[in-house]
N, C-alpha and C positions, 0 to 999 in steps of 0.2 A: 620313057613311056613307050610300050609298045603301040602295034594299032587293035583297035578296036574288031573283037570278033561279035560272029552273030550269034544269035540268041540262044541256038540251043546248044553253041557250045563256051568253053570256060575260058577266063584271059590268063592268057602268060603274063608275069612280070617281071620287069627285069630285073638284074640281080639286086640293086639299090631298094627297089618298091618290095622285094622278097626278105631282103632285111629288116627293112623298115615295118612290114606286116608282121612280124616276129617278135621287135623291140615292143612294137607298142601294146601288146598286151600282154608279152611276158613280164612288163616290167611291175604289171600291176599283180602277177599271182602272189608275192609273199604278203604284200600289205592286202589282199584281200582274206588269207589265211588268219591273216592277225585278229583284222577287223571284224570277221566272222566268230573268232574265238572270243574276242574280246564282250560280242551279246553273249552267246552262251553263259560267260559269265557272270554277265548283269542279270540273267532269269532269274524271276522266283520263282516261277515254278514249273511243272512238266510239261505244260501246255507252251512256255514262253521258251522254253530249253527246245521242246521240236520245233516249233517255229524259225528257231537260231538256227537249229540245223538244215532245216529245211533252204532258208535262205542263202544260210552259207555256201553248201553244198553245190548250188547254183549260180553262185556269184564264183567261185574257188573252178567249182569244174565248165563257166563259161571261157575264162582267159587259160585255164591249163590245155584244153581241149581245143581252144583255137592254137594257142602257142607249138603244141605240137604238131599240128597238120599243116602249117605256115613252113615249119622246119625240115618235116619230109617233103613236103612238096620244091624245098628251095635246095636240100642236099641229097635227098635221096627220090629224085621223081621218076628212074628207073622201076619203084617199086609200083607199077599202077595200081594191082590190087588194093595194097597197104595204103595208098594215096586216096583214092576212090571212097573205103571205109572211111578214111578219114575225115575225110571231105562232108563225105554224108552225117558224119557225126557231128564234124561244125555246126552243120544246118540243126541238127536236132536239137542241140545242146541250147540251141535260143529259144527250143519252145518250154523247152524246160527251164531254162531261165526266167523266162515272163512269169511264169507262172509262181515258181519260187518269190518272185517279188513282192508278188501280192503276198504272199504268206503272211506276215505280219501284220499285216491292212487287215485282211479277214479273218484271221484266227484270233487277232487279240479285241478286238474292237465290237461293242455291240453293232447288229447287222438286223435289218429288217425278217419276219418271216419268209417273204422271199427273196431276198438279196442275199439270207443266208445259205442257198443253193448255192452260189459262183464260189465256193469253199470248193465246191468239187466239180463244178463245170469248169473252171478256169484250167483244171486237169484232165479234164476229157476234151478240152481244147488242145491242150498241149498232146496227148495221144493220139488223135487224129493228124496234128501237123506233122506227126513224127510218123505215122506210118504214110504220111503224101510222099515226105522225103524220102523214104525209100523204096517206093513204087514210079516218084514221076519226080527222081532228084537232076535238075539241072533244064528240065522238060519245060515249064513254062513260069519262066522268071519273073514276070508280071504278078501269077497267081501268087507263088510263094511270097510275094514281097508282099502282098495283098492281107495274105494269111498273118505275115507278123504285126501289119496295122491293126488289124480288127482281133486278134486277140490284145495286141496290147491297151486298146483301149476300151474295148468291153468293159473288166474288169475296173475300170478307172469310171466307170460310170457310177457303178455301184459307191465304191470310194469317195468319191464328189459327194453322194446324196448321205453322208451318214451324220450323226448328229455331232461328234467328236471331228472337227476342223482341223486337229492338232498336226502340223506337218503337208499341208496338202497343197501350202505353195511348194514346198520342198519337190512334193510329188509331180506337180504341173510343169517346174522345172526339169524336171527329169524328164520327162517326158520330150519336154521340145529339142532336148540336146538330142532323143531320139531318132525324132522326127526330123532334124536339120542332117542330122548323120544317114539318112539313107536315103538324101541326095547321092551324098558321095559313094555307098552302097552300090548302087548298080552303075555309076560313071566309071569304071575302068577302061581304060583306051580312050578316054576324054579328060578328065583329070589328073593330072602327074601325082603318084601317091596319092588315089584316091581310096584305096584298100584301108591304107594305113590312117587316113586322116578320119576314115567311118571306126577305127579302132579307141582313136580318141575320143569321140563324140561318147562314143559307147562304155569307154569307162569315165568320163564328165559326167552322163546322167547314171550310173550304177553310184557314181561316190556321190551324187546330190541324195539321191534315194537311202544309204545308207546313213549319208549324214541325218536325214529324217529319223530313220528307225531310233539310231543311234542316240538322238537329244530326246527322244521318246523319254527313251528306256534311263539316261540319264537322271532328266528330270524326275522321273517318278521315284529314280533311287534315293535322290536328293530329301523329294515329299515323303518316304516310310515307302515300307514292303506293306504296309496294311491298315485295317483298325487293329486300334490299341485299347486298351479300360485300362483305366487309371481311377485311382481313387479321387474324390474328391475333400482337399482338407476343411478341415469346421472353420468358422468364422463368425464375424460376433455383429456384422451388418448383413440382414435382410434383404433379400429383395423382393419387388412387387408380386413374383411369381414363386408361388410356395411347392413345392416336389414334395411328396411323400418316398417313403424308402422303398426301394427295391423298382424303380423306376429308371429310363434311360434317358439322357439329355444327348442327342444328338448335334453337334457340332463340328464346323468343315473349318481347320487352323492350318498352319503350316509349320508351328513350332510351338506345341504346346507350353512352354516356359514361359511365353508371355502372359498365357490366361491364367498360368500355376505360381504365379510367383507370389513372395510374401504379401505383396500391394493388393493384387487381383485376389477376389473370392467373389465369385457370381452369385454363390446359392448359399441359405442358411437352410444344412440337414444333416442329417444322421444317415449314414451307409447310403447313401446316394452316390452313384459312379458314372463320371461321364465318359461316353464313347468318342475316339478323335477321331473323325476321318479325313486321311491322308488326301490331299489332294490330287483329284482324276480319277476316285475310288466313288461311285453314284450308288445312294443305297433306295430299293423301291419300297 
């Protein structure tokens, strides 16, 4: 570990802490490629497919983007321009990250009349931090760290208040592994590999968050892509509640076969057809 510079300028590591900032999040870009491809394929439909991409693109171009500024900086830092760019692209690439996060928080999920604004303010958040970084990069490290708390938790406010709970320890966990990781964030020159250990924290709460997405998207494939109509077959016992035809009987199952089977018959009627909806599908 080297020593500790001041504030307006950046830490050297040495060559161990240089490697080790490299390893640690290169080793997560192929499994984030995967895991990113892997929703895409789980969408049903064009709304849940950009969403994938959205995400992905942001989880895939955080660890690609740091991996290679880590690596010029540790074999080629003759190149200052090239390094510099770089550098500033790191920073940027986290505000575009946060915001990618949310993506599937707010694009798939009902959101209040105005909660459903942070769809697009969480991105004119992320535009503003990106043009800080390149006007006042490296300038006042306090601020910057500042900026990535209160975007990343703006957006988690909205999230907390919504009526769908589904995943939001997941979320709260992620979050703290953030939160604990930018201690280590600005300790360089006090923590031995303290670069590389804010690398970990940071892919621990990206694969919490993902796992969330993930058992989402899961689940719902599990419960159906939708409603279904299904006939309903005749039967020769009655029940208390008489349907006339061309009527809907609204019902929330998880495997219709249990309520269709030779044994079950709910209703005595003619062209009566019940609608199944899939579980996590709310109809008003």
């Amino acid at each position: 570990m080297n020593h500790r510079v001041p504030a307006h300028k950046r830490y050297q590591p040495t060559e161990y802490e240089h490697a080790a900032n490299c390893a640690t999040h290169a080793l997560w870009i192929i499994p984030s490629i995967l895991g990113s491809s892997n929703l895409y394929f789980l969408s049903d439909d064009d709304w849940e497919a950009i969403s994938a991409w959205i995400y992905g693109l942001g989880l895939c171009g955080l660890f690609v983007v740091s991996t290679v500024f880590h690596t010029i900086s540790w074999k080629k830092s003759h190149l200052r321009t090239v390094e510099h760019c770089l550098h500033m692209s790191d920073r940027m690439v986290i505000y575009f990250f946060i915001a990618a996060s949310y993506a599937p928080w707010l694009n798939l999920r009902e959101l209040g009349p105005w909660a459903s604004h942070m769809r697009w303010l969480v991105w004119i958040m992320a535009s503003v931090g990106t043009v800080y970084v390149f006007f006042f990069h490296e300038r006042y490290k306090l601020v910057e760290l500042l900026c990535y708390v209160i975007m990343g938790f703006f957006p988690a406010l909205v999230v907390l208040s919504m009526p769908d709970t589904e995943g939001i320890w997941e979320l709260v966990t992620g979050g703290v592994f953030y939160c604990l990781g930018m201690v280590f964030f600005k300790s360089d020159g006090r923590i031995p590999f303290a670069h590389a250990i804010w690398h970990l924290f940071v892919a621990f709460g990206a694969g919490t968050h993902y796992y969330a997405i993930w058992r989402f998207k899961c689940k719902k494939g599990v419960s159906g892509p939708g409603p279904v109509s299904v006939p309903l077959p005749k039967c020769s016992q009655a029940t208390s509640n008489q349907v006339s035809n061309k009527k809907l009987i609204f019902m929330e199952m998880s495997d219709p076969s249990k309520h269709f089977g030779s044994t079950v018959c709910p209703l005595e009627a003619t062209g009566v057809q019940v609608l199944c909806l899939s579980r996590g599908h709310v109809f008003g």
